[in-house]
N, C-alpha and C positions, 0 to 999 in steps of 0.2 A: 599398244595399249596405253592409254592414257596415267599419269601415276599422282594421281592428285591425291588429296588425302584420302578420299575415299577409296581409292581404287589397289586390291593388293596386286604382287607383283609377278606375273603370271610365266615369266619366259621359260623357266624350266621345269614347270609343275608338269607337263605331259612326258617330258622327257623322263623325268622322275619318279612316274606314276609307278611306284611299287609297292609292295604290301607291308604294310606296320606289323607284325606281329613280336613282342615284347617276350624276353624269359628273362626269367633271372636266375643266378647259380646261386645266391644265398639272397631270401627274404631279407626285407627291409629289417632293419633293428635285429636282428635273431643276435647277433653278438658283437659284441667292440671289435673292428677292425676287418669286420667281412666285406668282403669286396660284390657290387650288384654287375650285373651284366647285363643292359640292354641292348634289342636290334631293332633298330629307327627304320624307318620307311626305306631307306636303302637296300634295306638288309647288312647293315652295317653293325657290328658287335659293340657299342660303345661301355667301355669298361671305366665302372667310377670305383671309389672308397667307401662307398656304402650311398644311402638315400643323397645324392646332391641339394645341398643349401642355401648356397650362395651362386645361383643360378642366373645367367643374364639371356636375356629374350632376344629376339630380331624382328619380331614381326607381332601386329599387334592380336592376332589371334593367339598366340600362343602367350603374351603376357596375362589377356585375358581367362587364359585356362590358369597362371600358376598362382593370380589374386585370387582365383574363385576358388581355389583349391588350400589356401592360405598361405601361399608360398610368396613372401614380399620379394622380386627381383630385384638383385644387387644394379642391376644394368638394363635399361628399356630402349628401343629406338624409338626416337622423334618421340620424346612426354607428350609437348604441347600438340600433336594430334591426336595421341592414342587421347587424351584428355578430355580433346574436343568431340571425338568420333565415336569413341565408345566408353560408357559414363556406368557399363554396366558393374565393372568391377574398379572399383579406384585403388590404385597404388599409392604407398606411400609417399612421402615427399624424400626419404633419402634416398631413392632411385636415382641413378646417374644414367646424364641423355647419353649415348652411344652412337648417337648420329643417326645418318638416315637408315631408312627399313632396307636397303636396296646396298648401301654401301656402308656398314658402321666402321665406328674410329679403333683397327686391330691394336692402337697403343691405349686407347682408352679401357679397351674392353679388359688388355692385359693390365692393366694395373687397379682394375676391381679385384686378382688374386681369384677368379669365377671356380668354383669345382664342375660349373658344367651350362654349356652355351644351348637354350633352345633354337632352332631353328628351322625354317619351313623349307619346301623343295621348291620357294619363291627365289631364295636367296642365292645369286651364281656361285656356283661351283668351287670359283677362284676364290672366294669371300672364305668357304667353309674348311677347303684348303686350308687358308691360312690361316685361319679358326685355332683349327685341328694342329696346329704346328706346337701351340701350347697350352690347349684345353678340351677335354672331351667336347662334340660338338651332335646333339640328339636332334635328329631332321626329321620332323613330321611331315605328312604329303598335308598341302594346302587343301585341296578339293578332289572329291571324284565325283563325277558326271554323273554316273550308274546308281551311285550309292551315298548320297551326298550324309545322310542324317548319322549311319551307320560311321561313314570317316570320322565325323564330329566327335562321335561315340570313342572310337577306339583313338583319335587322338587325345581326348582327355585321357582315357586308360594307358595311355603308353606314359603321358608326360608322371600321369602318378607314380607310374612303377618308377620311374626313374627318382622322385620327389618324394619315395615314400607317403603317399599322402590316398593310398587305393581307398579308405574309406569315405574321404572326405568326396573321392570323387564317384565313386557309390552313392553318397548322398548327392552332390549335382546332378547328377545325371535322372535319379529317381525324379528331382524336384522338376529336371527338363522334359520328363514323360509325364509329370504328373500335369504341369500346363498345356503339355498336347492335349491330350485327354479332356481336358477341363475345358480347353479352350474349343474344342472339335463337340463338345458338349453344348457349349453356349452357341455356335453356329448354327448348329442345328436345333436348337430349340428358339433361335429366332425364323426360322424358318429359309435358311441360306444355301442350306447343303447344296450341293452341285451349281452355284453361281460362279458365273467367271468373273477371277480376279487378277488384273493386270501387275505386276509393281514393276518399275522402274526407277532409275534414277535417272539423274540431265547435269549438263553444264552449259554454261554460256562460252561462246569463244565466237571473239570478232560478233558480237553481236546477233549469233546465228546458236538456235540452242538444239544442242545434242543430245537424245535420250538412249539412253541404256537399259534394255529389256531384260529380265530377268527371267530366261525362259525353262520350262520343263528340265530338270535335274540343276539347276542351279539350289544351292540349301535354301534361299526363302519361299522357288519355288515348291521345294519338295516339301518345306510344313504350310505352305500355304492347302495344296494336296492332302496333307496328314489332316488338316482343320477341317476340311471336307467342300473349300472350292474346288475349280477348275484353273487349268492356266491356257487364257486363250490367245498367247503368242504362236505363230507362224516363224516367228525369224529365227535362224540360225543363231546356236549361241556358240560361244568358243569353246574348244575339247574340254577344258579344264574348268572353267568355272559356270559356263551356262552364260553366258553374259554376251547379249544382241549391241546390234547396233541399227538405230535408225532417226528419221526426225517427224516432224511432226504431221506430215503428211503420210509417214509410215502408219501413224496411229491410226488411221481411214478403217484399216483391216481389221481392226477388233471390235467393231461392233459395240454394242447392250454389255458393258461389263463392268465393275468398279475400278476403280484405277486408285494406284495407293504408291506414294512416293518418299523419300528421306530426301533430304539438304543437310544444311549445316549453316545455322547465323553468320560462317565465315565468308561465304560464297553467295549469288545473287540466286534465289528462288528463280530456276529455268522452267516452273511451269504457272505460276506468276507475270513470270517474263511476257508470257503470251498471249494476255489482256489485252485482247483488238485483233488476233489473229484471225484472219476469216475461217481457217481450216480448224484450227483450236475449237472455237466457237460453237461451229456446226457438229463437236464429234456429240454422239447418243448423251456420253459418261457425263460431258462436260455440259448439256443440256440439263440434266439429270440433274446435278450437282453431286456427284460420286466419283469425285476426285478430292483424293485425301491427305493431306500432307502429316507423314507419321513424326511425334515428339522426336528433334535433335538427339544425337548421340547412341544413338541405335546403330551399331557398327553392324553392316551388313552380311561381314565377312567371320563374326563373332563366335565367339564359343557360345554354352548354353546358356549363361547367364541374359547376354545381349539377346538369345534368340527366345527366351521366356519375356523378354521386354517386345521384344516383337510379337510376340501372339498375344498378350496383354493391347499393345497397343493396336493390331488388328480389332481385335474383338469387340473394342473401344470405337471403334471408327467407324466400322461398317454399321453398330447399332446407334448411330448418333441420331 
């Protein structure tokens, strides 16, 4: 799997795939010095000093759930991408880089003093290990295939209990049903309901461009689904995140359908790129003009904040 900035990091999310379910032995705040007790996607008991504060991220979904939740991270991996890629929730400027999403700095990380390390079931093993040698370490499952909106859901719930922060993310979560809703409204009162809509992404390499399908149970497919299109991918996606692979002659197969994509000003427009393609040219979408290229910064892999910037920006697009 590719790990560019857009791309999260997938190798042990299937291995991992276990059930988040959170308890706690004493509520948030109920008294000075109680101790919380959560169990992270592991099933792993992580035991803190009450609500963790000075909390450092690994991955940018989860930094994205502790800004949206009010919780400024002492410690982010890679700022200048979470920055570039997803604009939905901004972190403060004294966030300290922690290195890459994949491998951060265990001397950096300790000498933030952290009460407690978020982490995803992206991050090896070995990493969390040594995490855990001297800092609580809470590992949320990145994706589930079956139930992509539901994980979303219950990983903000799990990171609150741990952050003390359960109302804050009661109100997120309401405001991420409430643009389902709103936005599955506007769909169908343009008259769209059951249209097929493709989204992918692409990159250039060696001059030959690669698209990435975001097929059925992937989470932009599954709200593309909730707004009340269709997803008319064919291609296999990976167990864990939904996520095809093909190029542009793949595209042949989808027919009459709107096609809708993300980039990054960092990176070369891969569907752009292919201004003179015979194959490009000819598809239905691209005759049409219903290939859409969605506003920068809409991190795909996003908590609800980023993913109400998505259906905004859908809703936006298709009624252009």
């Amino acid at each position: 799997m590719r790990l560019r900035g857009a791309t999260p990091l997938v190798a042990l999310t299937a291995l991992l795939a276990l059930t988040a379910c959170g308890t706690t032995e004493a509520p948030a705040g109920e008294e000075s010095g109680a101790t919380l007790t959560v169990t992270d996607a592991r099933g792993v008991e992580v035991e803190l000093d009450g609500p963790a504060q000075r909390v450092v991220s690994t991955e940018w979904n989860v930094t994205e759930y502790l800004a949206a939740l009010g919780v400024e991270p002492v410690g982010v991996a890679d700022i200048d991408g979470y920055n570039t890629w997803d604009t939905a929730a901004p972190i403060g400027d004294d966030a300290t880089d922690i290195g890459t999403r994949g491998e951060p700095s265990m001397d950096t990380v300790a000498s933030l003093n952290p009460d407690l390390v978020v982490a995803t079931t992206d991050l090896p093993e070995t990493a969390i290990q040594q995490l855990e040698e001297f800092v609580p370490v809470l590992v949320v499952q990145s994706a589930e295939l079956e139930r992509p909106l539901d994980r979303l859901r219950e990983n903000v719930e799990l990171v609150a209990e741990a952050t003390g922060t359960e109302d804050a993310a009661e109100e997120l979560l309401a405001e991420f049903d409430a643009a389902l809703t709103d936005g599955a409204a506007a769909i169908e009162e343009a008259g769209l309901t059951g249209t097929p809509l493709a989204f992918a992404d692409g990159w250039m390499t060696g001059g030959q461009v690669t698209i990435r399908p975001f097929v059925s149970g992937s989470q932009l497919a599954a709200i593309n689904e909730e707004l009340g299109f269709t997803t008319p991918w064919e291609i296999e996606g990976d167990p864990a995140y939904g996520l095809g692979s093909t190029d542009v002659e793949g595209l042949t197969a989808l027919g009459d359908t709107k096609f809708l994509y993300i980039t990054s000003s960092a990176e070369t427009d891969p569907f752009t790129s292919l201004a003179g393609n015979a194959v490009w040219e000819s598809l239905p979408f691209v005759q049409s003009g219903d290939v859409h290229r969605l506003p920068d910064g809409i991190w795909m892999f996003g908590g609800p904040k980023a993913m109400i910037q998505y259906i905004d920006a859908v809703v936006a697009a298709v009624n252009a």
